[in-house]
C-alpha positions in Angstrom: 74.0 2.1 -26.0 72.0 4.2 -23.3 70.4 5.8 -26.4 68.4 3.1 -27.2 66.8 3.1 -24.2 63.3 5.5 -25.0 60.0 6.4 -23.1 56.9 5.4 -24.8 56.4 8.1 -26.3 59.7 8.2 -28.0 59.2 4.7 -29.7 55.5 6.4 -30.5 57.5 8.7 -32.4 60.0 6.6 -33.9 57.5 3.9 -35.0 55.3 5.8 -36.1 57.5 7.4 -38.0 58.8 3.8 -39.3 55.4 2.8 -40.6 54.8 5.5 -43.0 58.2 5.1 -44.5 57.4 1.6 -45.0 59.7 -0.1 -42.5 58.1 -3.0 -40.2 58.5 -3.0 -36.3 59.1 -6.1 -34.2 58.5 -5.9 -30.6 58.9 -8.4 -27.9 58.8 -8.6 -23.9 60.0 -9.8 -21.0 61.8 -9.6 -17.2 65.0 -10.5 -18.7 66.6 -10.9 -15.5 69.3 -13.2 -15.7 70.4 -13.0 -19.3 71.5 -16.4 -20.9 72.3 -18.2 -24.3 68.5 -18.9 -24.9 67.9 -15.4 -24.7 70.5 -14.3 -26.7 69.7 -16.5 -29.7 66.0 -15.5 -29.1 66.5 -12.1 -29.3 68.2 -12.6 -32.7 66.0 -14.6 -34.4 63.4 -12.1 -33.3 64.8 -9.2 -34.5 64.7 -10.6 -37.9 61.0 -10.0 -38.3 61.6 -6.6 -38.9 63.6 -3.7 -40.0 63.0 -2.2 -36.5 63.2 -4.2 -33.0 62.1 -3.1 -29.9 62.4 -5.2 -26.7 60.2 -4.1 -23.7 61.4 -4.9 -20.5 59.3 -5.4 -16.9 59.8 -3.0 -14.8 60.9 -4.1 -11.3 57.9 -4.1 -9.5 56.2 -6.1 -12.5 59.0 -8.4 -11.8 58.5 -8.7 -8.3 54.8 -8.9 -8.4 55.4 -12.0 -11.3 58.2 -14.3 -9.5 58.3 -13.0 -5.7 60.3 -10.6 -4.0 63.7 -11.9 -4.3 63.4 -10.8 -7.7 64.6 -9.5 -9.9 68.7 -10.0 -9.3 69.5 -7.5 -11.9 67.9 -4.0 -11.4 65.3 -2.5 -13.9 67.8 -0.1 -15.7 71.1 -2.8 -15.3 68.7 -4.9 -17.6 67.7 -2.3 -20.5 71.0 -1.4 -20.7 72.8 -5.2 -21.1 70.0 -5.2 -23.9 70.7 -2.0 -25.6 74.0 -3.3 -25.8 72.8 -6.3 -28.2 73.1 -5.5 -31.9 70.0 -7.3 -32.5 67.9 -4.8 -30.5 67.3 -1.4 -31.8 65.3 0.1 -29.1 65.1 -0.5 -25.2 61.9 0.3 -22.4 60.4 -0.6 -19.7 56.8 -1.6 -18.8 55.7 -1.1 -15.4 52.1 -3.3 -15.3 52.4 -7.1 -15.0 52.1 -7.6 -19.1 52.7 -5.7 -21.8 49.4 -4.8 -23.3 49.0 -1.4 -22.6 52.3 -0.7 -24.9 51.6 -3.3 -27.6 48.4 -1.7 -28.0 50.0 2.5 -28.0 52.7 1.2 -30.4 50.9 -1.4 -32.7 54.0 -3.0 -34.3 53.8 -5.3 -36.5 55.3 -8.3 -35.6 54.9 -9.9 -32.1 57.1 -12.4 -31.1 57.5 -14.9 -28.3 59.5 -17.5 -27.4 58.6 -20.9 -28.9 57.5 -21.8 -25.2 54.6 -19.8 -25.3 51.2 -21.2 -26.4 50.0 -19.0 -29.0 46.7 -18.3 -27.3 48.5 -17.3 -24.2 50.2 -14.5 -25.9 49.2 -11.1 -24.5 48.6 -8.1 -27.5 47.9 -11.0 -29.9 44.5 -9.5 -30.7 45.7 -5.9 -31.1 48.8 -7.3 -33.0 46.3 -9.8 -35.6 44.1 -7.1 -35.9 46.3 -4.2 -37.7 48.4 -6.9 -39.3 48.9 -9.8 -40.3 52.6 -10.4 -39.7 52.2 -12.0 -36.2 54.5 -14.8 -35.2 
């Protein structure tokens, strides 16, 4: 399960790669601190946008900056790993900024998904997302 957990530029590669064979790539983000039934089922659903599903994960710092320094409870690579372990998920990493633009916009997947929670004009890499495709969800 470790071996779904990549640097950047290892999804670069492995989407990249993806695209030209014709595959689609889903992506999704989040602290994931205290996994729970919500999350699971999320993460499945998800996953079904494409043939490839990568789940980026905030680094603890990002998590820290975002819901104050008791957090998070569950270490940066603790998390990636309980993901990797998912079926759903294909691929694992970790973000260190406070959102997950920088990545959306170096990987360019083709789905983005969020959580029905989130307004849809409040969802960060939307534009980068819309703009190469027009699978967003």
């Amino acid at each position: 399960m470790r071996d779904k957990i990549k640097s950047w530029d290892e999804l670069k590669e492995i989407v990249d790669k993806a695209k030209k064979s014709g595959r689609k790539v889903a992506f999704t983000n989040g602290c994931f601190d205290l996994i729970h039934v919500g999350h699971t089922r999320y993460l499945q659903e998800a996953g079904e946008y494409g043939d490839i599903f990568i789940v980026a994960v905030n680094s603890d710092s990002s998590v820290r900056a975002l819901k104050g320094d008791s957090r998070p409870v569950i270490p940066e690579e603790q998390r990636a790993e309980v993901l990797a372990a998912l079926g759903c998920v294909d691929y694992v990493t970790i973000f260190p900024e406070l959102d997950p633009l920088r990545l959306i916009t170096y990987l360019k997947p083709d789905f983005l998904v969020k959580g029905g929670d989130w307004a849809e004009d409040s969802i960060i890499g939307k534009e980068v997302v819309e703009a190469g495709s027009e699978n967003y969800r």
